[in-house]
MARVEX-861225 format. One record per atom (N, C-alpha, C): x, y, z; atom name. Coordinates in pm, 1 decimal, always signed. Layout:
<volos>
X|Y|Z|CA $
...
</volos>
This chain:
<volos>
+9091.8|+10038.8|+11064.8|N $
+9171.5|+10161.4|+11076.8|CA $
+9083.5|+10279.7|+11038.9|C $
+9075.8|+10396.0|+11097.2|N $
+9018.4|+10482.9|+11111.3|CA $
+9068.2|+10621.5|+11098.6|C $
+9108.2|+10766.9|+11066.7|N $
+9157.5|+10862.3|+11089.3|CA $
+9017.1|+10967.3|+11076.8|C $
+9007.0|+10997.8|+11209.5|N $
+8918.3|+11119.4|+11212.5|CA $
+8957.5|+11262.2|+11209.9|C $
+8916.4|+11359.6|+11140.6|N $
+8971.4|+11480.9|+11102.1|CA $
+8867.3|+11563.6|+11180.2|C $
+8915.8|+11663.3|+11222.6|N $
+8791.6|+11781.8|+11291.2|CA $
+8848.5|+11908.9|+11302.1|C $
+8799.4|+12048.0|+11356.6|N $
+8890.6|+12111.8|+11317.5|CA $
+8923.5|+12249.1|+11219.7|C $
+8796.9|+12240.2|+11117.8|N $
+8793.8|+12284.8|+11023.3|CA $
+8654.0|+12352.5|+11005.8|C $
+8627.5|+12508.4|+10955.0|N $
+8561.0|+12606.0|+10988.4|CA $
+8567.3|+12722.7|+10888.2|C $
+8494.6|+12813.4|+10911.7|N $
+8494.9|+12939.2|+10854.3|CA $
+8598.8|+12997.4|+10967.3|C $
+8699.8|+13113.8|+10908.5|N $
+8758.2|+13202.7|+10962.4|CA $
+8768.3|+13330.1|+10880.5|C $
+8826.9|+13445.5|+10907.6|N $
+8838.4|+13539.6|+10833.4|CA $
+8982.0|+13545.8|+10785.0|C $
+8990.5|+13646.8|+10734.0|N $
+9157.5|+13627.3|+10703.2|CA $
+9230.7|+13642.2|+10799.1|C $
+9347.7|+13625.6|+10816.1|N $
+9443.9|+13689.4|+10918.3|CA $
+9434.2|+13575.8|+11012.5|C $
+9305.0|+13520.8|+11053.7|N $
+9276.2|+13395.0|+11166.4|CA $
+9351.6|+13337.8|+11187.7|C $
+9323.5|+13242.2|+11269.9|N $
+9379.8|+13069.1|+11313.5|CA $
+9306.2|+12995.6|+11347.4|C $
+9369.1|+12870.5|+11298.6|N $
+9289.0|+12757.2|+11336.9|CA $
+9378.6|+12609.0|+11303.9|C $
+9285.7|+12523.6|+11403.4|N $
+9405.0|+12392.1|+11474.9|CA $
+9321.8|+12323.0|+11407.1|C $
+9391.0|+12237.7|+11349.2|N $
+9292.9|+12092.8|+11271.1|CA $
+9392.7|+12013.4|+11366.6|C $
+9273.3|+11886.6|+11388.5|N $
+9331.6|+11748.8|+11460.9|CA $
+9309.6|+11630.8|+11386.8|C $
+9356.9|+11533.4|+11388.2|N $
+9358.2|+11378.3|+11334.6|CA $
+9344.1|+11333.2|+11447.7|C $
+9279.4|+11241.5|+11473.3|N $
+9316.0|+11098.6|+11574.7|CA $
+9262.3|+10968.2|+11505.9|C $
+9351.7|+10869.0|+11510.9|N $
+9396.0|+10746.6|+11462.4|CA $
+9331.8|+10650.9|+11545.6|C $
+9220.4|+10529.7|+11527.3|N $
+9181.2|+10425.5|+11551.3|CA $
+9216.7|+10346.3|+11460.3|C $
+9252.0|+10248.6|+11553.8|N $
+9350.5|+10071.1|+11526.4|CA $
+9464.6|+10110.8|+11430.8|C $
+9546.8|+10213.8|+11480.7|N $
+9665.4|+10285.0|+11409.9|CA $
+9729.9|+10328.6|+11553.8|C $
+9881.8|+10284.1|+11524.3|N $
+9989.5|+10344.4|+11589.4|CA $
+10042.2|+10456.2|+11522.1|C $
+10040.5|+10610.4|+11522.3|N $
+10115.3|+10686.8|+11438.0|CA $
+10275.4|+10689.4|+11498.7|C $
+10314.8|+10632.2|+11546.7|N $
+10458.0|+10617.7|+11612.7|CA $
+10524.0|+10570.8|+11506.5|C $
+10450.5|+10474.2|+11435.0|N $
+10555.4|+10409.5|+11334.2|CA $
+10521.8|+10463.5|+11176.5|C $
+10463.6|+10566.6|+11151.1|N $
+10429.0|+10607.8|+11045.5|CA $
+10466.3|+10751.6|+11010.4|C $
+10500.9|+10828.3|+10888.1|N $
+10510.2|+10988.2|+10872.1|CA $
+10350.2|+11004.1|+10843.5|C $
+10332.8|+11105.2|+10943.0|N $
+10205.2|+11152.1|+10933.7|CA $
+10192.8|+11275.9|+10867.9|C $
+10070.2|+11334.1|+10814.3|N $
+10085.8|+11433.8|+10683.1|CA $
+9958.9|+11524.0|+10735.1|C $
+9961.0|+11622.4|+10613.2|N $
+9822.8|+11718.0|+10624.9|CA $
+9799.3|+11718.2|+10418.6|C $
+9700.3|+11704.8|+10330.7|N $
+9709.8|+11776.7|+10229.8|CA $
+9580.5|+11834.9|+10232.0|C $
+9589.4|+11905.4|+10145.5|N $
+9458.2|+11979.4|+10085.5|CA $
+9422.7|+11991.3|+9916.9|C $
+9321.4|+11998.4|+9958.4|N $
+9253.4|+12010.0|+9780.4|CA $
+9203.4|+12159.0|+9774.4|C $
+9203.4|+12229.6|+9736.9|N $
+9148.6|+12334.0|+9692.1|CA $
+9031.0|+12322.6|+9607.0|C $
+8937.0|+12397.9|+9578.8|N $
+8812.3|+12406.6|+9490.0|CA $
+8883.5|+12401.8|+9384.0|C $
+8850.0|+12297.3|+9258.7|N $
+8834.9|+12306.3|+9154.7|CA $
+8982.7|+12273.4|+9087.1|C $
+9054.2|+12192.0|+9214.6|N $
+9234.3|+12220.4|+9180.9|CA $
+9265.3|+12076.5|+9229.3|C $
+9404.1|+12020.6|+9177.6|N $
+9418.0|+11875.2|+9266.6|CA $
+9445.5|+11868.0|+9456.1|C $
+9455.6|+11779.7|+9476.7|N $
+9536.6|+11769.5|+9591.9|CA $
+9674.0|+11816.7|+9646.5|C $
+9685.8|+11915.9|+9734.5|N $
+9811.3|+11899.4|+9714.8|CA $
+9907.5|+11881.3|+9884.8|C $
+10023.1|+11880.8|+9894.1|N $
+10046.0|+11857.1|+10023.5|CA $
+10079.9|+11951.9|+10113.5|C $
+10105.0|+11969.8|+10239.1|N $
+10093.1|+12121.7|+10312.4|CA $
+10229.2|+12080.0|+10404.2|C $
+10169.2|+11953.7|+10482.6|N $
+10308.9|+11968.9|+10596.9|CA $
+10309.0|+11814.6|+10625.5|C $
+10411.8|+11730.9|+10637.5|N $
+10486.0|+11640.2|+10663.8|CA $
+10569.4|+11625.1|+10809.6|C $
+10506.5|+11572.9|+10882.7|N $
+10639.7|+11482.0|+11000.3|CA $
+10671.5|+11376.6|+11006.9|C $
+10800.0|+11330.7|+11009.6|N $
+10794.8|+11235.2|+10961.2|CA $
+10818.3|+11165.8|+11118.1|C $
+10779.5|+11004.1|+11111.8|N $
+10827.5|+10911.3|+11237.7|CA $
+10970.2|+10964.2|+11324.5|C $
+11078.1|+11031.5|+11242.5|N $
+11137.5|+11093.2|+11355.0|CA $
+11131.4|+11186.4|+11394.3|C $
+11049.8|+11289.4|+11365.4|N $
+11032.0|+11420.1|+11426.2|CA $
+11077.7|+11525.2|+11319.1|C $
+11074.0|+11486.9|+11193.7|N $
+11127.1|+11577.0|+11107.4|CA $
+10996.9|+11677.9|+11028.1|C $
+10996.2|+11821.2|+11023.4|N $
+10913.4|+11852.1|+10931.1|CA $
+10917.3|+11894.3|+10796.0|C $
+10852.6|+11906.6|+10748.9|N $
+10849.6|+11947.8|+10583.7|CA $
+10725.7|+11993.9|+10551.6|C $
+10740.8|+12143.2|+10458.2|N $
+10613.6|+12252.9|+10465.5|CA $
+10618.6|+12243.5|+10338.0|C $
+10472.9|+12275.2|+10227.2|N $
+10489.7|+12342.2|+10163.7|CA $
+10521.9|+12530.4|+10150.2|C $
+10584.8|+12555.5|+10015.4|N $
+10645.0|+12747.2|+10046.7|CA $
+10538.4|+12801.8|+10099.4|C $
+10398.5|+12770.6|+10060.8|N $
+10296.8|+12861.6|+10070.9|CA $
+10264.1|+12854.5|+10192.4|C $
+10316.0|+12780.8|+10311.0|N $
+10229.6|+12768.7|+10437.4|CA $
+10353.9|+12786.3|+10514.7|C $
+10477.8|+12806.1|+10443.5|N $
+10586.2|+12797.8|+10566.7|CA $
+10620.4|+12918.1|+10635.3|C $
+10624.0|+12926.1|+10768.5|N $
+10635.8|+12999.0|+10869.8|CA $
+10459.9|+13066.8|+10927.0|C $
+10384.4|+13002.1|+10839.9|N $
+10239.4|+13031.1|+10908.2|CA $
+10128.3|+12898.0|+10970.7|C $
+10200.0|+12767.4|+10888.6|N $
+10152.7|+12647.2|+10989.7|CA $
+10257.3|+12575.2|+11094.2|C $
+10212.1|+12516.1|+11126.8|N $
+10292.6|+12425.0|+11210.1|CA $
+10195.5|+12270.8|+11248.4|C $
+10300.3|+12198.8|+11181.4|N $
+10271.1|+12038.1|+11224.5|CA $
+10351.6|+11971.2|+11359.7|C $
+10229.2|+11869.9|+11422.2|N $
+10275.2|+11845.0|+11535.3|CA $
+10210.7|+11679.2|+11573.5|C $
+10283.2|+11585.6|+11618.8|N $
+10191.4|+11486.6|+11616.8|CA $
+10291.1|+11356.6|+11630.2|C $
+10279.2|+11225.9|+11691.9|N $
+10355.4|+11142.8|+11733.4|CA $
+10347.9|+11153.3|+11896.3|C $
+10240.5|+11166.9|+11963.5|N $
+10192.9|+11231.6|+12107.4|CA $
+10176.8|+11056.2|+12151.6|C $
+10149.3|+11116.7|+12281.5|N $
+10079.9|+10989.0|+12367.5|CA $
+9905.6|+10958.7|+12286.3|C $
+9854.8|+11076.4|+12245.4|N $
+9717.9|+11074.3|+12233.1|CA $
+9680.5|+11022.1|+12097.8|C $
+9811.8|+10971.1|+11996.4|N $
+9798.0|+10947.9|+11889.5|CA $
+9733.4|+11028.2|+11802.5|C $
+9776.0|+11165.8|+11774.9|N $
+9707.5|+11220.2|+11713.3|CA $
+9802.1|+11351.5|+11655.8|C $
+9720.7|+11356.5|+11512.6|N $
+9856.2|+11456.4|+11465.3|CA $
+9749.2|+11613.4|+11428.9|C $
+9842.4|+11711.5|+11471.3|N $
+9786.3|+11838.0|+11428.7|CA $
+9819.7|+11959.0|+11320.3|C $
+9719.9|+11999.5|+11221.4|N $
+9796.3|+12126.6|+11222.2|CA $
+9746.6|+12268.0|+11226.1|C $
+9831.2|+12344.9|+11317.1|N $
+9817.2|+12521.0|+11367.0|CA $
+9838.0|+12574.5|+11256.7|C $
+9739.7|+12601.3|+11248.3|N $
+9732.0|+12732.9|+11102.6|CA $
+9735.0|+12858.3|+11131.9|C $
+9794.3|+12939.1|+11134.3|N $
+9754.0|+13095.6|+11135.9|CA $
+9794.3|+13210.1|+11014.3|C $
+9745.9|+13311.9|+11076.2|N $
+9743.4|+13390.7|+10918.6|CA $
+9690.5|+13362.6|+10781.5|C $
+9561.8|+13339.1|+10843.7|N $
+9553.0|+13257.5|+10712.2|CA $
+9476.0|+13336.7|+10621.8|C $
+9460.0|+13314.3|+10496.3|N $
+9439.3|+13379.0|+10362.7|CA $
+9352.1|+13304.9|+10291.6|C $
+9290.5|+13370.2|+10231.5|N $
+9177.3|+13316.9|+10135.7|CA $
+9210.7|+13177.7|+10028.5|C $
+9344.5|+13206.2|+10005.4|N $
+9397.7|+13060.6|+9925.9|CA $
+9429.2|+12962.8|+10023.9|C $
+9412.6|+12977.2|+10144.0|N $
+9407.7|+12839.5|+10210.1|CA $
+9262.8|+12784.4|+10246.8|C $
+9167.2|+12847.2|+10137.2|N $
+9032.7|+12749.1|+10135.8|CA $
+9050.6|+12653.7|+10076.0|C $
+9053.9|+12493.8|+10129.0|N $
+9032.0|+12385.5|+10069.0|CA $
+9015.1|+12268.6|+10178.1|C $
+8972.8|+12157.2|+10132.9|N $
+8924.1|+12055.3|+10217.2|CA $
+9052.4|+11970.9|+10247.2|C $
+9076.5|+11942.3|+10374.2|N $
+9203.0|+11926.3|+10459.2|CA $
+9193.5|+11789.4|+10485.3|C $
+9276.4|+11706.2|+10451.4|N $
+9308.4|+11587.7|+10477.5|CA $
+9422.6|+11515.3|+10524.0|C $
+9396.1|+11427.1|+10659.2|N $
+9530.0|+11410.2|+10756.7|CA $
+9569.0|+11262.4|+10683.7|C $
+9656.1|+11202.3|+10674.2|N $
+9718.7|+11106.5|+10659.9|CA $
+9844.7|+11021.4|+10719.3|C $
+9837.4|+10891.1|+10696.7|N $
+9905.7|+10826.9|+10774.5|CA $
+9998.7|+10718.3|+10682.7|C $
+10164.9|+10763.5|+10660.3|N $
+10184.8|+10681.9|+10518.5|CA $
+10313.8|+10630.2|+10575.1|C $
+10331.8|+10462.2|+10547.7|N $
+10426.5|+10432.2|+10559.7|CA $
+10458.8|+10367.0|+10402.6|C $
+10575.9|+10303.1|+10376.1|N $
+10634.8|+10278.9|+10257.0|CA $
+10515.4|+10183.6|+10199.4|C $
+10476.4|+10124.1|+10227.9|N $
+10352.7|+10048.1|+10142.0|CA $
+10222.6|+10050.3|+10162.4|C $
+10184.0|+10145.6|+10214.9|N $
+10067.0|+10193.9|+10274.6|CA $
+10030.3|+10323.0|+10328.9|C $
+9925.4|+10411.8|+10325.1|N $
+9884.0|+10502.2|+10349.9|CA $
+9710.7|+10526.8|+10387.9|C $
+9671.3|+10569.3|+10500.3|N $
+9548.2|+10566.3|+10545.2|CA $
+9531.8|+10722.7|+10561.1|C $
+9388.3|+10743.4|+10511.8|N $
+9364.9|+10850.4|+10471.5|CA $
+9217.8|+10907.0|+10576.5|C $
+9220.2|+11024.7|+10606.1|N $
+9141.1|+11072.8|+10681.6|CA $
+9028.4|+11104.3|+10590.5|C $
+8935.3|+11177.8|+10663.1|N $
+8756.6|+11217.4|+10561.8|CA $
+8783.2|+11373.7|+10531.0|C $
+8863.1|+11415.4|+10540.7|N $
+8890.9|+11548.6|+10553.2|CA $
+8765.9|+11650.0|+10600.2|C $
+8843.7|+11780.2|+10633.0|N $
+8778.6|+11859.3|+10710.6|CA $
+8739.9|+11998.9|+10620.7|C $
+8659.0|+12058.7|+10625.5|N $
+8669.6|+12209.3|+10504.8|CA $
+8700.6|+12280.8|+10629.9|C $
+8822.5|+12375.1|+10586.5|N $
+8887.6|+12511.3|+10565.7|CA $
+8806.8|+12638.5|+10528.2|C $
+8764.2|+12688.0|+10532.2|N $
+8706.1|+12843.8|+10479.4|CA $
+8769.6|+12971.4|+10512.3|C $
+8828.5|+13032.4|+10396.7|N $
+8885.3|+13149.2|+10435.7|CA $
+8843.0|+13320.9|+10398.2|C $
+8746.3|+13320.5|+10476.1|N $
+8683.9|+13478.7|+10402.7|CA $
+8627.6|+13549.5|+10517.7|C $
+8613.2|+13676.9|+10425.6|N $
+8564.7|+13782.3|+10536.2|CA $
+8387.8|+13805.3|+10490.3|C $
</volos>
């Protein structure tokens, strides 16, 4: 099992940018697929949630400026970032979690400055 992350860049503020996952020897059909991030010097924390039925869940700080998307033919989950701000520098990690298991991507760095 595999989750490749890509996606992830310098932008300035205000920007956008699409991070992707895609899943080898993984069905994400049967799993809630995720986004978290770590920030410099801070824990992990989580950003956006879909779950296997199509449900989402944001953290406050990203809601109404990301959007998660994913459960495709292409197996692969995304997330559209825009507006983004200097506190959304941190290293981005996609995940794949069902009740007794969770597979974790290599994550991608985020950069947010001018």
């Amino acid at each position: 099992v595999q989750l490749q992350a890509s996606g992830g860049g310098l932008v300035q503020p205000g920007g956008s940018l699409r991070l992707s996952c895609v899943a080898s020897g993984l069905d994400f059909s049967f799993y809630n697929l995720g986004w978290y991030r770590q920030p410099p010097g801070k824990q992990r924390e989580q950003v956006a949630i879909i779950t296997s039925g199509g449900r989402t869940n944001y953290a406050d700080s990203v809601k109404g400026r990301f959007i998660i998307s994913g459960h495709n033919a292409e197996n692969t989950v995304s997330l559209q970032m825009n507006n983004l701000d200097p506190e959304d520098t941190a290293v981005y990690y996609c995940v794949a979690m069902a009740p007794r298991s969770a597979y974790w991507g290599q994550g991608t760095q985020v950069t947010v400055s001018s």
